[in-house]
N, C-alpha and C positions, 0 to 999 in steps of 0.2 A: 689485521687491520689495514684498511685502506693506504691510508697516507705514511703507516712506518714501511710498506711496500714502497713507494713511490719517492718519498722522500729522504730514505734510509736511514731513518732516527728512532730511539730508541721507544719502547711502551710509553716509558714514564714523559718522556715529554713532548710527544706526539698529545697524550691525554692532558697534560697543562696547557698545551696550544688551544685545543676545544673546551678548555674547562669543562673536564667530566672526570668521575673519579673511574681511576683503571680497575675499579673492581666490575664495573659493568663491561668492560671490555673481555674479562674470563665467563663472563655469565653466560650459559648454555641453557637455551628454555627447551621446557619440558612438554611445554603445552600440546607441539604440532602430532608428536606420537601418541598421547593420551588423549586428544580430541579425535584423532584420526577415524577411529573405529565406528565412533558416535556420529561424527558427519558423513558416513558409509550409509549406515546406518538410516538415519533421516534424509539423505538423498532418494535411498531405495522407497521409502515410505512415500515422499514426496512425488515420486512417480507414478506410485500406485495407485495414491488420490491424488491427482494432481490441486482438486478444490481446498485441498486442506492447509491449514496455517500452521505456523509454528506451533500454535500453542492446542491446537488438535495433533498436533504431530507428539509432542510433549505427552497427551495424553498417553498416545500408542505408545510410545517407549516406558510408561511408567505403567501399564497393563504387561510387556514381555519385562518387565525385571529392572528396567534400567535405573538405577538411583542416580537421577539429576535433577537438576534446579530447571524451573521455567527461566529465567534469565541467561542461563546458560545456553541454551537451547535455542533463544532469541537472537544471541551474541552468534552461537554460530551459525543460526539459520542465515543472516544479513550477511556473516564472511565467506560464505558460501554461495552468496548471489542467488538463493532461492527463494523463489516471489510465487503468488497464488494467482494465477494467469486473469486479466481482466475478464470481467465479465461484460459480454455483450450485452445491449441497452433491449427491452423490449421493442420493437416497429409499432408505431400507434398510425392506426391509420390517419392519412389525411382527410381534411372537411371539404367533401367533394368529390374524393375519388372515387367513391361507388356509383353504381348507375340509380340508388336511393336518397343518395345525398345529396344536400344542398349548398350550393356554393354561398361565401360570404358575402352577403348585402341581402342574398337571398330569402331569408328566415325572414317570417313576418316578424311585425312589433322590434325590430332592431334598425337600426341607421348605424353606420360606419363612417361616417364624416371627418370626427377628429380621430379616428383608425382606432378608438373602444367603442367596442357596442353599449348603445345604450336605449333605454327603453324607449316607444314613442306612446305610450299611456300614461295618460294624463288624470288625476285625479277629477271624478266627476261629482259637481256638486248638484244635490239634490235640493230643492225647494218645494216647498208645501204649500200652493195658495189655499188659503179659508177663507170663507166668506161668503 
């Protein structure tokens, strides 16, 4: 422990000073050697598709044998810092940049005044003289 190095006091009351009980202080987790394998594992997958998520990755391990949870999987996809690389956005052409295109204001039946197009056809009334 930190502070019984530093401050030369004993477990028991180094852990009364931080109010926490000394039994978390012997507690030795198990988790980093028993995950190790498995985030080996889904690192190496993750390279290989790099497009694939956790939970396509979750998939592959549970077709080679792996018995684990998709939560598990998720838990240490995120502590492992492995992210499914953004995708680039489609390029849509511009209105105008071809040598068929027409620039804006251009296109009949449209006006740009208040910056939306809007139509300049007007509803036409028909009359019937008799007589």
């Amino acid at each position: 422990m930190h502070l019984r190095e530093i401050f030369e006091v004993s477990e028991r009351r180094a852990c009364r000073v931080l109010e926490q009980p000394r039994s978390s202080q012997r507690h030795v987790s198990t988790k980093v050697g028993k995950d190790a394998a498995l985030v080996e594992k889904m690192i190496i997958l993750s390279r290989e598709n790099p497009r694939y998520g956790y939970r396509r990755v979750w998939a592959l391990l549970k077709r080679e044998g792996w018995a684990v949870n998709k939560k598990r999987v998720q838990r240490l996809w995120r502590e492992a810092g492995l992210k499914v690389p953004a995708s680039r956005g489609r390029k849509r052409r511009r209105l105008g940049s071809s040598e068929n295109g027409c620039a804006k204001g251009d296109a009949p039946n449209t006006s740009t005044t208040s910056g939306a197009t809007t139509s300049r056809w007007t509803p036409q009334r028909t009359t019937f003289v008799t007589g």
